[in-house]
N, CA, C and O of each residue as an XYZ file, in Angstrom:
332
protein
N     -14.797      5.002      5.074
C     -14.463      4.388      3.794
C     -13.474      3.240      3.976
O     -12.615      3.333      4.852
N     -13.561      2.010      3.084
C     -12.341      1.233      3.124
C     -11.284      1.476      2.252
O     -11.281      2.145      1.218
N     -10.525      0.949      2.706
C      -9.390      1.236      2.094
C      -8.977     -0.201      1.398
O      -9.322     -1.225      1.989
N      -8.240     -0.308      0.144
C      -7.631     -1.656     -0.152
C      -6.278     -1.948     -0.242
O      -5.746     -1.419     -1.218
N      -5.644     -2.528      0.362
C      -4.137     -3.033      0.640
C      -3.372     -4.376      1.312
O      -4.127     -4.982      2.071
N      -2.349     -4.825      1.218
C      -1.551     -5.571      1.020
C      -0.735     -5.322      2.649
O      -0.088     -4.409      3.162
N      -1.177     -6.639      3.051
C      -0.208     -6.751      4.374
C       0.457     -8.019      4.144
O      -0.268     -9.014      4.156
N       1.957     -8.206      3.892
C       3.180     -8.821      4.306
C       3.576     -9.423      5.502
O       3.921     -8.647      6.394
N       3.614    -10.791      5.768
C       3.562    -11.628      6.836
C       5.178    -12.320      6.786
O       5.170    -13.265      5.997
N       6.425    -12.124      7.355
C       7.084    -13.287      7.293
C       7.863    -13.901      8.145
O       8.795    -13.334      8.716
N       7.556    -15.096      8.305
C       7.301    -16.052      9.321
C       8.680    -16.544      9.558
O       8.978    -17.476      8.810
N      10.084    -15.987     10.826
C      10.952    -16.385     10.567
C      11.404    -17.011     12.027
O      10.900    -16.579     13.064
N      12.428    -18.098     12.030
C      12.917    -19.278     13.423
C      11.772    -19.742     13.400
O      10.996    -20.105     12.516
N      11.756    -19.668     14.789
C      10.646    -20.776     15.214
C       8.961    -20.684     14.828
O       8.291    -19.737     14.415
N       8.654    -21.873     15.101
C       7.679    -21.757     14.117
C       6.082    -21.844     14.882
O       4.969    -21.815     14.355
N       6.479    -21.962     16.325
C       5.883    -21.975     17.399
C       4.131    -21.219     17.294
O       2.993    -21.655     17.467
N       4.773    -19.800     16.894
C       3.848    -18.297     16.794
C       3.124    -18.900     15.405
O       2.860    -17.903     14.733
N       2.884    -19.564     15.008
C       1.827    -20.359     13.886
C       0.450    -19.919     14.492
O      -0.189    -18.872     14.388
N       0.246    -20.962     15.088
C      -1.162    -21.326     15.930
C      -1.553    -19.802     16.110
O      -2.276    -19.325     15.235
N      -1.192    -19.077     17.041
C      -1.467    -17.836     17.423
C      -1.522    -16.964     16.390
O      -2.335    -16.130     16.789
N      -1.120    -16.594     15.179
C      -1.068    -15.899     14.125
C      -2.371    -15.984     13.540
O      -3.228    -15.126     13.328
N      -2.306    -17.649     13.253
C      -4.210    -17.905     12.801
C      -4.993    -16.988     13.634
O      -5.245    -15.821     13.335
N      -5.287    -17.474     14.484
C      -6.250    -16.878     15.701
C      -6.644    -15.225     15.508
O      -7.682    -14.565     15.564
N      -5.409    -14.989     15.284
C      -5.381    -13.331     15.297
C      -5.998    -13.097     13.650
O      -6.930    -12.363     13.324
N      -5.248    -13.873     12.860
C      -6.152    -13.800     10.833
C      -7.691    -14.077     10.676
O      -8.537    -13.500      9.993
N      -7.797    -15.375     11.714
C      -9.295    -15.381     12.070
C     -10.334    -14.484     12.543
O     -11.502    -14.312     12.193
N      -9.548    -13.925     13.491
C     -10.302    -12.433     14.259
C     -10.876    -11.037     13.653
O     -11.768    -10.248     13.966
N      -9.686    -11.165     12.394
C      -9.778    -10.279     11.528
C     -10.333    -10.927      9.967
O      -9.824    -10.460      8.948
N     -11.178    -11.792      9.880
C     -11.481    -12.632      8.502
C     -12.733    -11.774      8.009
O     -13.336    -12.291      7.068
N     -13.140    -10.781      8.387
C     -14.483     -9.962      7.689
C     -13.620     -8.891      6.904
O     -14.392     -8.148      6.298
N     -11.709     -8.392      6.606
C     -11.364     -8.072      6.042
C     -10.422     -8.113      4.981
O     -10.067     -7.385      4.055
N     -10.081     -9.487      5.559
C      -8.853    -10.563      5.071
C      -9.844    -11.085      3.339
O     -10.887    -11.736      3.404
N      -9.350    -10.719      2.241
C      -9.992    -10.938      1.041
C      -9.614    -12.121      0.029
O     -10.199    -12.804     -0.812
N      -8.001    -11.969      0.691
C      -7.287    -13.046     -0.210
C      -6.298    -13.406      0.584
O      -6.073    -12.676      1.549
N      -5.494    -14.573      0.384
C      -4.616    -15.021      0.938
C      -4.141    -15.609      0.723
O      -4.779    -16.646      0.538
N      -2.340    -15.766      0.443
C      -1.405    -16.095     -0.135
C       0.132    -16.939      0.522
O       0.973    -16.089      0.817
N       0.518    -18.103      0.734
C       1.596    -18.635      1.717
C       2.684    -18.896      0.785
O       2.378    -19.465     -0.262
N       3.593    -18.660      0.931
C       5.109    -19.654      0.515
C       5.545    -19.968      1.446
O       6.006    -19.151      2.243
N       5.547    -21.848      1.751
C       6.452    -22.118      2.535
C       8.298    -22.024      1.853
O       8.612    -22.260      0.687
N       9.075    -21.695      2.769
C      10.719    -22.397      2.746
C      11.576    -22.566      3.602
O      11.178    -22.439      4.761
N      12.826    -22.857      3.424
C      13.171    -23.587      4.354
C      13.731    -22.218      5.378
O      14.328    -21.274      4.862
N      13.493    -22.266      6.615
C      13.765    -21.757      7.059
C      13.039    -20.344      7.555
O      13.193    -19.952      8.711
N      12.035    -19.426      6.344
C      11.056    -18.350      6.581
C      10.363    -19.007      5.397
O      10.606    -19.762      4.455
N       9.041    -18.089      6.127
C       7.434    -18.569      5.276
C       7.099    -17.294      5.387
O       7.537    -16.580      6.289
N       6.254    -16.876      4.437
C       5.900    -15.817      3.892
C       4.295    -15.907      3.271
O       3.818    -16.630      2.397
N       3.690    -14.838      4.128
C       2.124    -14.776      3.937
C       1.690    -13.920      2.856
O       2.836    -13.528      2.636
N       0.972    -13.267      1.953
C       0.528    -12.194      1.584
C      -0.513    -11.979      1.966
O      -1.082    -13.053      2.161
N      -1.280    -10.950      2.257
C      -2.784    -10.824      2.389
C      -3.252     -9.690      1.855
O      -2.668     -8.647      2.147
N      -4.176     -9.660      1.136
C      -5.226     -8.788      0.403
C      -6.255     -8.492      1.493
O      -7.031     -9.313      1.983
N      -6.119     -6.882      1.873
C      -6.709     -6.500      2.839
C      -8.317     -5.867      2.198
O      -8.662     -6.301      1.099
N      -8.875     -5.259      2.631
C      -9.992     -4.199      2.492
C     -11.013     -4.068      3.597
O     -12.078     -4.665      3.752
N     -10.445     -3.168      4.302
C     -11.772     -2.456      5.581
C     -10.928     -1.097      5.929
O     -10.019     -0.601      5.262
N     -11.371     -0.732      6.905
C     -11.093      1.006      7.247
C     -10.010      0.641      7.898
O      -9.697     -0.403      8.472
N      -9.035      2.505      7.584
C      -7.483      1.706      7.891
C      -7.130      1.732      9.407
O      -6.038      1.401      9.868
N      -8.203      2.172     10.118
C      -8.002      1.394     11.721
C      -8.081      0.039     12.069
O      -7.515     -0.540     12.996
N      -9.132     -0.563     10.905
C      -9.057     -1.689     11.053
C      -7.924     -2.855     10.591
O      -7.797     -3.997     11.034
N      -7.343     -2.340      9.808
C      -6.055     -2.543      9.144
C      -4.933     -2.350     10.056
O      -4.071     -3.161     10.397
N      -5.112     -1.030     10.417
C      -3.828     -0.913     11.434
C      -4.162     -1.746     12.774
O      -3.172     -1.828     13.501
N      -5.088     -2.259     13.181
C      -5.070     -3.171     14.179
C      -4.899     -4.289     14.465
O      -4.906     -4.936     15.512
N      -4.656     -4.593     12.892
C      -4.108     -6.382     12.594
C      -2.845     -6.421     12.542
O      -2.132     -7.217     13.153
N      -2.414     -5.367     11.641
C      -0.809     -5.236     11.790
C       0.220     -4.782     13.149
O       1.405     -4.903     13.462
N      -1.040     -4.189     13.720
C      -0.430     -4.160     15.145
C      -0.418     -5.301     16.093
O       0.614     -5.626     16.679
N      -1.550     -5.914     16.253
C      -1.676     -7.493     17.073
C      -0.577     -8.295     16.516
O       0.170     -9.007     17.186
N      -0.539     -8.156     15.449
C       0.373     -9.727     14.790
C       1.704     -8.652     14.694
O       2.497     -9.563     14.936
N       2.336     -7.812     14.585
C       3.766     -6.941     15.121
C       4.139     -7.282     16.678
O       5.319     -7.189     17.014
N       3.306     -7.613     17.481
C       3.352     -8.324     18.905
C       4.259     -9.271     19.361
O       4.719     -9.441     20.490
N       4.543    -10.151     17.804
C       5.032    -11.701     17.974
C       6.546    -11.652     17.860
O       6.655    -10.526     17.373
N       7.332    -11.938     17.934
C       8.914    -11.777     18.113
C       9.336    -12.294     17.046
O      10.485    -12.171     16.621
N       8.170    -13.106     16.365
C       9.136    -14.114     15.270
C       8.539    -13.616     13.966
O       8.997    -14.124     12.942
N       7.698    -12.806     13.861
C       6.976    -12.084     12.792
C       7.946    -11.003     12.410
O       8.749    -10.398     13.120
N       7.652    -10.884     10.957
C       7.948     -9.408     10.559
C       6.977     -9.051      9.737
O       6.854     -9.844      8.804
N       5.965     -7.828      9.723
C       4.602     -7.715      8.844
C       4.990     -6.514      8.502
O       5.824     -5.930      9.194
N       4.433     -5.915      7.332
C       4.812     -4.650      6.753
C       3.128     -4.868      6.132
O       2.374     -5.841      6.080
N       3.005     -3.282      5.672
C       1.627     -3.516      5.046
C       1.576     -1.915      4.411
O       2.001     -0.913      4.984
N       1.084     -1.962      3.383
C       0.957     -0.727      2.057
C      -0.559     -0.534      1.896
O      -1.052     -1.624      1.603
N      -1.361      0.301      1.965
C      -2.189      1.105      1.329
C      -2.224      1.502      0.414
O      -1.303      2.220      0.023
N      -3.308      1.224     -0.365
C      -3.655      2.169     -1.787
C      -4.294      3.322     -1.455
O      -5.096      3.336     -0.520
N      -4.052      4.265     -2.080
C      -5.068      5.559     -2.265
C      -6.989      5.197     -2.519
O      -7.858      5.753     -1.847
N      -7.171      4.526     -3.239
C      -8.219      3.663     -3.385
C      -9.274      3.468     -2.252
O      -9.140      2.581     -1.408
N     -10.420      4.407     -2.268
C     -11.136      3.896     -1.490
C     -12.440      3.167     -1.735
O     -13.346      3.792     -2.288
N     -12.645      1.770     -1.340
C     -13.858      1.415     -1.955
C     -15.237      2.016     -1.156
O     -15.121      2.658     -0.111
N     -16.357      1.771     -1.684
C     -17.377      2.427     -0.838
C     -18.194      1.377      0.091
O     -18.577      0.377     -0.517
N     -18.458      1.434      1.203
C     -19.193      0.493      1.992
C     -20.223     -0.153      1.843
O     -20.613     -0.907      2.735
């Protein structure tokens, strides 16, 4: 079953880990539904509207938790949609 939820991206110093972040959002774009940026000065801040199975979820938040300059948090709904 999928699951639907909200993973928290925020993008703080250097700004280097950009490029590579895509790559990794790209990799994962068959679950990525919506997507949301605030730039400011200093941290940038992603939202993303998730929905696929929560291994697949937990494997994005784990790749992109990798980066030193990231901080990602991510919430689950109870909510499961059907495949």
């Amino acid at each position: 079953m999928k699951r639907i939820g909200v993973v928290g991206i925020v993008v703080k110093g250097d700004r280097s880990v950009v490029g590579e972040m895509q790559r990794v959002l790209s990799d994962f774009g068959d679950i990525i539904v919506g997507r949301m940026g605030v730039p400011r000065d200093g941290v940038n801040t992603i939202a993303l509207i998730v929905e696929g199975s929560q291994e697949r979820i937990s494997a994005l938040t784990g790749r992109l938790g990798r980066f030193g300059d990231l901080c990602v948090k991510s919430a689950l709904t109870s909510f499961e949609a059907a495949e």
